[in-house]
C-alpha positions in Angstrom: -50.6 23.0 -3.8 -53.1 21.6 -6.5 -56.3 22.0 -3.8 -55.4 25.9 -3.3 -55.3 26.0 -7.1 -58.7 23.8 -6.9 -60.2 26.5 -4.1 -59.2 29.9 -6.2 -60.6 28.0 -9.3 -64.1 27.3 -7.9 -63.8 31.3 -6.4 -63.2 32.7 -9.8 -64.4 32.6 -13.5 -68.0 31.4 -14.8 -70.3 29.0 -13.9 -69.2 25.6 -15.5 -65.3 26.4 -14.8 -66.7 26.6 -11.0 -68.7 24.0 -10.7 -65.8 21.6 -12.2 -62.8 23.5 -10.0 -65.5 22.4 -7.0 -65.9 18.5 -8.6 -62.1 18.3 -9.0 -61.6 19.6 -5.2 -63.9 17.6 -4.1 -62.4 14.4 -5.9 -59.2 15.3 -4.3 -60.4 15.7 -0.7 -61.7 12.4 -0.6 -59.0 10.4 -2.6 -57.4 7.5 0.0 -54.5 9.2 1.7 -53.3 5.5 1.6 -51.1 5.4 -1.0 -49.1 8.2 0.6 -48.7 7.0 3.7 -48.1 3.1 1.9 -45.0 4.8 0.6 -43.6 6.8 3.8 -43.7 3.4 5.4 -41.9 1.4 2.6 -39.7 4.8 2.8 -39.1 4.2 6.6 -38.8 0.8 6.5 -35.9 1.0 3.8 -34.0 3.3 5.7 -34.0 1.1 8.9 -32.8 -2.2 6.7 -30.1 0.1 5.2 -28.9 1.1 8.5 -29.3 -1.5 10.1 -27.3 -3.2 7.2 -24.2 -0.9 7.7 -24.0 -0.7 11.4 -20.9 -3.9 11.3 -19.3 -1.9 8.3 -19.9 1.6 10.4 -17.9 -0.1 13.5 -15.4 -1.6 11.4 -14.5 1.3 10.1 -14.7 3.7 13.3 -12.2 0.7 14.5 -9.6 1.3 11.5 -9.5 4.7 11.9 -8.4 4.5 15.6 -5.5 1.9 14.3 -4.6 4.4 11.4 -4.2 6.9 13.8 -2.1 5.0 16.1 -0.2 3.9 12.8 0.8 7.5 11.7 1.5 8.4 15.4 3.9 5.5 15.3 5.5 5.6 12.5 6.0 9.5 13.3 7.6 8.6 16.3 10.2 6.1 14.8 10.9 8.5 11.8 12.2 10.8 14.8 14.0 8.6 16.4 15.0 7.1 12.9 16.1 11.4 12.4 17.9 11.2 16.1 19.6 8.1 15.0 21.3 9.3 12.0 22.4 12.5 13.9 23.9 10.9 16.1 25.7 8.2 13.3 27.1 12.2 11.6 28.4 12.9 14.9 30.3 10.0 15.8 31.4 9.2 11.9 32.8 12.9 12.4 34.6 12.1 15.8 35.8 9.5 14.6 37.8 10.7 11.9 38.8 13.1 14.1 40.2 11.2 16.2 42.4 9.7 13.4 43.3 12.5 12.0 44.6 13.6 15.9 46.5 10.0 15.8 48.0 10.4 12.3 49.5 14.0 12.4 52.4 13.5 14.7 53.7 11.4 12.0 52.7 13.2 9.3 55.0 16.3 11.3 57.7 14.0 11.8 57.0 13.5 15.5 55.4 10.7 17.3 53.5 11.0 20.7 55.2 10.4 23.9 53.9 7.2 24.4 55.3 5.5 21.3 58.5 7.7 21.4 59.1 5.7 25.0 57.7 2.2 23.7 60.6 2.5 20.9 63.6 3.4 23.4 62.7 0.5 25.4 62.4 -2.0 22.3 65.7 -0.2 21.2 67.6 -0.6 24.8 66.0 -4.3 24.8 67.3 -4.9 21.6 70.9 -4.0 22.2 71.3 -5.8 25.2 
């Protein structure tokens, strides 16, 4: 950028303002390029030492990802079969009463079920003998 604002300067204006665009330019072509390229190596060389510095800490944490995802995969599975487990508790909680309710309403009616209707004539026959 500065030498094409060095090369219009020496192109344009008078004499002095010329010849001291053409001193500058030339003062700038020559300068060491060294100081440049000094700093794109310390540049470069940075860069490798930082990555070389988090490659463990880049592995590590490609490593806990993978776990996390086999975590959540996990524990989704075993909060369905957790789900699966409860519906299934419902169900048989509900049979269950059910099923007493089915064994309590012949006496609630005033009748009892054939099976303890004959357990009680034959305690009542053994009884009287």
């Amino acid at each position: 950028m500065k030498r094409l604002d060095w090369k219009n300067a020496c192109e344009e204006g008078g004499i002095v303002s010329r010849n001291r665009a053409k001193n500058e330019l030339e003062q700038l072509l020559a300068e060491d390029p060294l100081p440049l390229r000094r700093a794109q190596i310390t540049t470069q060389a940075a860069l490798k030492k930082a990555e070389k510095a988090r490659a463990p800490f880049k592995i590590a944490r490609e490593n806990a990802e993978a776990r996390r995802g086999e975590a959540t995969a996990a524990r989704e599975e075993a909060e369905a079969k957790r789900a699966d487990a409860q519906a299934k508790r419902v169900e048989a909680t509900a049979s269950r009463e059910a099923a007493d309710v089915r064994r309590q309403r012949p006496k609630l009616l005033g009748k009892e079920p054939k099976e303890y209707q004959k357990s009680r004539t034959e305690a009542a026959v053994t009884r009287s003998s």
